[in-house]
C-alpha positions in Angstrom: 57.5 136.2 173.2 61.2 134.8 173.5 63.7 137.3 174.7 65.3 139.6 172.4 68.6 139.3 173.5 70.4 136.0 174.3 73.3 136.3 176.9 75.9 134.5 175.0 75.3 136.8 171.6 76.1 141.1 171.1 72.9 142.8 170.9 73.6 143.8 167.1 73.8 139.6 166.3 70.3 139.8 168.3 69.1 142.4 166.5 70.2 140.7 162.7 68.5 137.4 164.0 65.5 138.4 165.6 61.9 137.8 164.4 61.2 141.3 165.7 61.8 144.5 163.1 64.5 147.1 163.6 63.1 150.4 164.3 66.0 153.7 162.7 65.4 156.9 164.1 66.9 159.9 163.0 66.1 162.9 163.9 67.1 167.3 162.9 66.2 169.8 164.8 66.5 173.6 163.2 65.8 177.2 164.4 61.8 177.6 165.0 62.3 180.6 162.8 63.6 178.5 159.7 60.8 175.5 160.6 58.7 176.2 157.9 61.3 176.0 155.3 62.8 172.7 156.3 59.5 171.2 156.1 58.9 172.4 152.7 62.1 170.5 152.1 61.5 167.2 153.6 58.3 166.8 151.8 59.8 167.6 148.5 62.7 164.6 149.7 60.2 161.8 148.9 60.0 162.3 145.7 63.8 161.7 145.7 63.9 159.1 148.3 60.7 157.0 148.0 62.0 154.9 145.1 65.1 154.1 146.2 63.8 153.5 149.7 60.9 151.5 148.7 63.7 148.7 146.7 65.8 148.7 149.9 66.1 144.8 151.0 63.7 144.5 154.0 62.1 147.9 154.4 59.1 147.6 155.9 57.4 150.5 156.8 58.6 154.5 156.6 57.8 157.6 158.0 59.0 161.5 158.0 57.0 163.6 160.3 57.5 166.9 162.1 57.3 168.4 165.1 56.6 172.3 165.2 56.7 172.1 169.4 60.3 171.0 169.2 61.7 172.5 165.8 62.6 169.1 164.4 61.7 166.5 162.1 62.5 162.8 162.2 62.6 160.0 159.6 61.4 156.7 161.6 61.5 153.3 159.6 61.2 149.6 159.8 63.0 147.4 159.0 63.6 143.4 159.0 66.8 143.1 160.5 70.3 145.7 161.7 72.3 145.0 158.0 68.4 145.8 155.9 68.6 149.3 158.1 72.1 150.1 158.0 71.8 149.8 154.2 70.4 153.9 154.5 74.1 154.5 155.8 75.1 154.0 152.3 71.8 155.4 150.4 73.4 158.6 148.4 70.8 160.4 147.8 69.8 160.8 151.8 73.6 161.2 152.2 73.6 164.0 149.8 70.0 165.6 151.2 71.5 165.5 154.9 74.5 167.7 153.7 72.2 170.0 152.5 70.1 170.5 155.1 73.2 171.0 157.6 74.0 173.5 154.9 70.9 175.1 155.5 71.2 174.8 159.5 69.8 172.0 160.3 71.2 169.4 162.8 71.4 166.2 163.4 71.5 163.8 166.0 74.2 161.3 165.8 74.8 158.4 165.3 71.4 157.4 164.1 69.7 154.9 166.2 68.6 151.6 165.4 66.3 150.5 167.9 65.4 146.5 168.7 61.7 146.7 170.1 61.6 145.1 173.6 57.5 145.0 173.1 54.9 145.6 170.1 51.3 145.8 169.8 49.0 146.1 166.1 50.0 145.6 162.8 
């Protein structure tokens, strides 16, 4: 496999061009105590994300998951290239759901990351 990164172009312009996905990470942590409830919430998300998500330009894959050990839950996805993932900085209805779970208490990490794989394995 070529390198990801060419020395005479910005990581983001190696990220848009590559053949490899973009992997976007964001992740909210919450009080243990309140866990439970802010699961209840992301899984009732997809019904309101899921559409719009799945007509995004270049989404490949998408997962929310939880992590009771750590009090936080993450939204990983794939995408094709840096502009197909930076498309969710516009989405309004995630925009709108994040303000309501930092209503709730819930933090987030910022800025999201957008990750360029340096090695992949599978499907």
């Amino acid at each position: 496999m070529a390198p990801l990164v060419a020395k005479s172009i910005t990581k983001e312009k190696a990220m848009t061009t590559s053949s490899s996905p973009v992997v976007r990470v964001s992740i909210m942590r919450c009080a243990a105590e309140r866990f439970d409830e802010f699961v209840k919430m992301m899984t009732e998300s997809q019904q309101l994300l899921e559409p719009g998500i799945h007509a995004m330009r270049g989404c490949r894959m998408y997962f929310a998951g939880a992590d009771g050990a750590t009090s936080s839950l993450t939204n990983v996805s794939i995408w094709d290239t840096i502009d197909d993932a930076k498309q969710m900085e516009r989405f309004q209805p995630m925009l709108d759901l994040g303000k309501r779970f930092s209503d709730a208490g819930a933090t987030f990490e910022r800025p999201i990351m957008n990750y360029a794989p340096l090695w992949q394995f599978g499907s």
